[in-house]
N, C-alpha and C positions, 0 to 999 in steps of 0.2 A: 422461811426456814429458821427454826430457833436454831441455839447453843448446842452443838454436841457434846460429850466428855472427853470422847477420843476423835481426831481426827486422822485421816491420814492422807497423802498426795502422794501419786506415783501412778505408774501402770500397770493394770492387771495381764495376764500375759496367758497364752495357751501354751501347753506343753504336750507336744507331739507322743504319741509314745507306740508302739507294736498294734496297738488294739483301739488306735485313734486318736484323741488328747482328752486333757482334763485340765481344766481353769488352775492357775497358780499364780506367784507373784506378791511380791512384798505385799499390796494393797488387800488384797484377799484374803489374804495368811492373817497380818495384823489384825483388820477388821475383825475377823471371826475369832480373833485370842481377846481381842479387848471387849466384845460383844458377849463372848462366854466369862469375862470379870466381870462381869457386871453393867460395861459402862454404854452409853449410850454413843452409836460411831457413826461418823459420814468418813465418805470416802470422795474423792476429785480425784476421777484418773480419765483416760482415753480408751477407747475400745470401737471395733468395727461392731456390725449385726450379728457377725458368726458365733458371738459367745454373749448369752442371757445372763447379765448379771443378777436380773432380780433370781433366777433359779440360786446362785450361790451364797448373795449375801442379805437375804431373809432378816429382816429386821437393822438393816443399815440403810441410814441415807446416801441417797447417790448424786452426783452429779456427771457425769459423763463426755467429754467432749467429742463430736461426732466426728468418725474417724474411716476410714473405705477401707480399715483391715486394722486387725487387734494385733499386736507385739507377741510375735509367733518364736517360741523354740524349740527343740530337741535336746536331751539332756541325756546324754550317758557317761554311768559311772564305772569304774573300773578299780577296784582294790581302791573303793573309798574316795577318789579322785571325780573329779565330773569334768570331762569335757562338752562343752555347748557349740551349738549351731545358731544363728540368728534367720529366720526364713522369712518375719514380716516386722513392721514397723508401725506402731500407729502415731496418729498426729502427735507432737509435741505440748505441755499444757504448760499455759502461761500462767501470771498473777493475778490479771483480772477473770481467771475460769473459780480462783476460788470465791465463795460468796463472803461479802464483808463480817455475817453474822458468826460466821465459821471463824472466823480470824484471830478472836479471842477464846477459842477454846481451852480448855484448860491443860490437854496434853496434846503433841501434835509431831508424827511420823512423818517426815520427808523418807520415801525410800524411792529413788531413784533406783529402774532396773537396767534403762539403754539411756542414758544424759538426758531423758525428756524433762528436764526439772532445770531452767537457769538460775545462776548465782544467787540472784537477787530474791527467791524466793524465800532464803531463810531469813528476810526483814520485813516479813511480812507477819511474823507474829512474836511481838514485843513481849506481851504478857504473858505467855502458854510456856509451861514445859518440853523443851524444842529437842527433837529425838533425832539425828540420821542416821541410817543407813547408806553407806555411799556407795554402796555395789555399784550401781550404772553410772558414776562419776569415774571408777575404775577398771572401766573396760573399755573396747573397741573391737570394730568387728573387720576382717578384710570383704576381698570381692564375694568370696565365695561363703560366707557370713560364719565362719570358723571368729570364737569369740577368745579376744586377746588382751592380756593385762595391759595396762597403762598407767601411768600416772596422774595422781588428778590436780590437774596444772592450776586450778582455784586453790587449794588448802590451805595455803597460809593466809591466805585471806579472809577464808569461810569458819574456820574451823576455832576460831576465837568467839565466833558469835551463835556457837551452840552449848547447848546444858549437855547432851551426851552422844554420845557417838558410838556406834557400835558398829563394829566390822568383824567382817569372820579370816582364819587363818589362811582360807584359801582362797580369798581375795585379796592377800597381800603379795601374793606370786610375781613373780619379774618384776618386771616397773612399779605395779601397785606397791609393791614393797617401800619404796621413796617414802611411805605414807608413816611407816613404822616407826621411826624416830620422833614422829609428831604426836602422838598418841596422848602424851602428857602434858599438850596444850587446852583441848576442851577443857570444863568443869569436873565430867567425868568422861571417861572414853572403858568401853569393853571390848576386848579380842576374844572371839567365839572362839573355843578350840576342838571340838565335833568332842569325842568319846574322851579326850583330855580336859573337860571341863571349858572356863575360864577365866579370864588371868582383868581384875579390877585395876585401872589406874583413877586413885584421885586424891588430890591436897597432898600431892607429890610422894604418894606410894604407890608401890604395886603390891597387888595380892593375889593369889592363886585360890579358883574354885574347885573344887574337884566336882563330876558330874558324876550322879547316881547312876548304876553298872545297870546298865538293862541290855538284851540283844534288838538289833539294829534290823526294821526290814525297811525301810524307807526313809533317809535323811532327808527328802526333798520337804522344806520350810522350816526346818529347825531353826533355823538361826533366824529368821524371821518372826518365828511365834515368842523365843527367847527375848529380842528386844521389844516387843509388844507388853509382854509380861513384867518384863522389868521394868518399862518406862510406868507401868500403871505399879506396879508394885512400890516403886519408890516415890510416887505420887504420894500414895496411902501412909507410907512410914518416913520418909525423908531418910531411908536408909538406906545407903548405897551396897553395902555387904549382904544385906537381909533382901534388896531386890534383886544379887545377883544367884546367890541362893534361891528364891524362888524361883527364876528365870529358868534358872539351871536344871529343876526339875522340870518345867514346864514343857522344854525342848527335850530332856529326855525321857517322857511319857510321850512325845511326837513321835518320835521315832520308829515306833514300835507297831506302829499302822501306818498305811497307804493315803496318800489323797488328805483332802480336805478335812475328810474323818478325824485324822490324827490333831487336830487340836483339841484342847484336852482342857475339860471344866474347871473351875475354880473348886471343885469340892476334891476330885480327884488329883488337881495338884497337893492340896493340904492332906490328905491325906496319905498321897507317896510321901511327903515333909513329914510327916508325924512317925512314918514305918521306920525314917530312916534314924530318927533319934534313937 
């Protein structure tokens, strides 16, 4: 297995819907935003048999930990709001599922969706551009798998030993909210804000994005494709404003289509960026 450019770990997950499901999940989403930049992506997640990942991610290395059921949900939204359901769980993925060659990649997505990722995984690459998403470090689910904010009882421990952090507004809800005052500990840290843009913290400023106006028929992976884009965009320029900018487009060209569909080229992002000047 050589060197990827992008890497990413987490779980890819089914998403329940009226008319069956359809593969989703930080893993997925990233993979295909950083695979349409350009860059060359593996991915280390878990998954049952019920969902073909080579069907979805087409030119990405895999690794897979074999699993007797993929991380199953239901997602409905309601005036912009999502409530979830958790229906299955797949195995958890440790440090030694990633391969050593993968380790030094040069960008690299922890996106936790159910805590399958322990602590110790963000020391596992010294030299890479170290990205989280902590969605599934800020949840929990009860018996009847109704999923509930939390706090993420690591943070002040983890969150000194990342380059950026990116979390969205409505993952800060109830307890996760704990998380808010810490924002301006990473290097850099970003709060998604859906059709409010978002809000850059770094070298002890904030600054506000605004996001390009478009109508909304599918939020599902914006904020996923968003940090995807920006951790590869500020690869390329070491610019944390200019990759929140392209981010920012990036997720709202998503929006605007269903499914996996909506992640959206590298030409037609520069493009929306050029209409808009």
């Amino acid at each position: 297995m050589g060197q990827p450019d992008f890497l990413v770990v987490g779980h890819v997950s089914k998403d329940l819907t009226n008319g069956g499901h359809r593969a989703g999940g930080t893993a997925i989403y990233s993979a295909l935003t950083a695979r349409n930049l350009g860059r060359r992506v593996a991915v280390v997640t878990s998954a049952g048999r019920d969902l073909d990942l080579g069907q979805f991610l087409e030119g990405v290395e895999l690794v897979c930990v074999p699993s007797p059921v993929t991380t199953t949900f239901r997602n409905v939204y309601t005036k912009g709001a999502r409530r979830q359901r958790l229906y299955a769980l797949a195995e958890r993925i440790k440090t030694e599922d990633v391969p050593l060659a993968w380790r030094t990649a040069p960008i690299v997505l922890l996106g936790p969706i159910v805590g399958e990722l322990e602590g110790d995984m963000i020391d596992q690459f010294p030299s890479s551009l170290l990205g989280v998403t902590p969605q599934g470090w800020l949840r929990e689910w009860d018996e009847e798998g109704s999923v509930l904010p939390r706090r993420w009882s690591d943070a002040d421990r983890l969150l000194t030993r990342l380059d950026v952090l990116i979390v969205s507004e409505e993952d800060l809800a109830g307890e996760a909210g704990t998380l808010r005052p810490k924002l301006g500990i990473p290097k850099i840290s970003v709060l998604t804000q859906g059709a409010k843009g978002a809000t850059l913290y770094c070298q002890g400023r904030r600054s506000h994005f605004p996001v390009r106006q478009t109508t909304a028929l599918d939020p599902t992976g914006a904020g996923v494709i968003f940090a995807a884009a920006f951790l590869v965009r500020l690869a390329e320029t070491d610019d944390p404003a200019e990759a929140t900018r392209f981010a920012n487009v990036a997720a709202s060209l998503s929006v605007e289509k269903a499914g996996l569909s909506s992640v959206p080229t590298r030409a037609e992002i520069e493009a929306a960026m050029t209409n808009r000047r």
